[in-house]
C-alpha positions as CSV (number, residue, x, y, z in Angstrom):
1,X,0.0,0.0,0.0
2,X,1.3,3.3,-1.0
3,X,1.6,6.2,1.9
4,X,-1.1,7.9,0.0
5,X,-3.7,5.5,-0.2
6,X,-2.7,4.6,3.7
7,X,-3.6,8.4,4.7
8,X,-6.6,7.9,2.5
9,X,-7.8,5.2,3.9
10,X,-7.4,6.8,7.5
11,X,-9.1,9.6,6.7
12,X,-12.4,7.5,5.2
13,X,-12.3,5.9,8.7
14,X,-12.7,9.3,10.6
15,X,-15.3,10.7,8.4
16,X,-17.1,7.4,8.3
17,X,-16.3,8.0,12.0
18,X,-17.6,11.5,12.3
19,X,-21.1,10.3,10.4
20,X,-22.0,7.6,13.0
21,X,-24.4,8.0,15.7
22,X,-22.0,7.6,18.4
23,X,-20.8,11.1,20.5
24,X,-17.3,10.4,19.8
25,X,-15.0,9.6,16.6
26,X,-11.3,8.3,16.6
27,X,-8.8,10.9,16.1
28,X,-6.7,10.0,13.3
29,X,-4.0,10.7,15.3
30,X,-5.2,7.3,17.2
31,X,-5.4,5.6,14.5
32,X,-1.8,5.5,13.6
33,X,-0.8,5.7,17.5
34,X,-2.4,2.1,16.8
35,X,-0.4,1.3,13.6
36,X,2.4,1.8,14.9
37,X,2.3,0.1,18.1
38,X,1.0,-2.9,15.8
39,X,3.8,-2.5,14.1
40,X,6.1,-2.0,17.2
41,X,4.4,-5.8,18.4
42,X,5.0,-7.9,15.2
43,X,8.1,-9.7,14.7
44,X,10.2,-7.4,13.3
45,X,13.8,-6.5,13.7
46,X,12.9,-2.6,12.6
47,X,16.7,-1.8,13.2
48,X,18.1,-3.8,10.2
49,X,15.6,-1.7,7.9
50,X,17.9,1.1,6.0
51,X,15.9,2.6,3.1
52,X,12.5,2.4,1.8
53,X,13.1,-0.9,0.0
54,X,14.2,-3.0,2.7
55,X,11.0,-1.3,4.8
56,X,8.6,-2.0,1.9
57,X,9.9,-5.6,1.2
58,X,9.5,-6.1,5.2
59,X,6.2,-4.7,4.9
60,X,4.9,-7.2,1.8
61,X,6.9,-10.0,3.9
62,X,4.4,-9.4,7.1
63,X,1.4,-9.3,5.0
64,X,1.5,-12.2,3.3
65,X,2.6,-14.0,6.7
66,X,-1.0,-12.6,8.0
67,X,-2.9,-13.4,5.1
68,X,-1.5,-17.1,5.5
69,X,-2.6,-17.5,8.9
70,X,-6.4,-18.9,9.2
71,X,-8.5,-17.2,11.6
């Protein structure tokens, strides 16, 4: 996913957020507080990443590891 579509993405969460019927909407500010504690959790050594390559192939490596798993 590119960094665009990611913010994108985000930001149809808090308007979607923002039309509900609830009092309160997530911050988008939460949201990626969240990503990147998810990110901070998975099985990643995030020191041995040095450019945007190595960062995206981790990144393609940890999603097909989830999409493998069955739920």
């Amino acid at each position: 996913m590119r960094p665009n579509t990611v913010v994108d993405w985000v930001d149809d969460l808090v308007k979607k957020g923002s039309r509900s019927k609830q009092k309160s909407r997530i911050p988008k500010e939460v949201w990626f507080q969240a990503a990147l504690e998810l990110f901070r959790s998975m099985p990643v050594d995030w020191e041995e990443i040095t450019n945007e390559e190595d960062l995206r192939r981790k990144l393609e490596e940890l999603e097909s590891r989830i999409n493998s798993q069955k739920y």
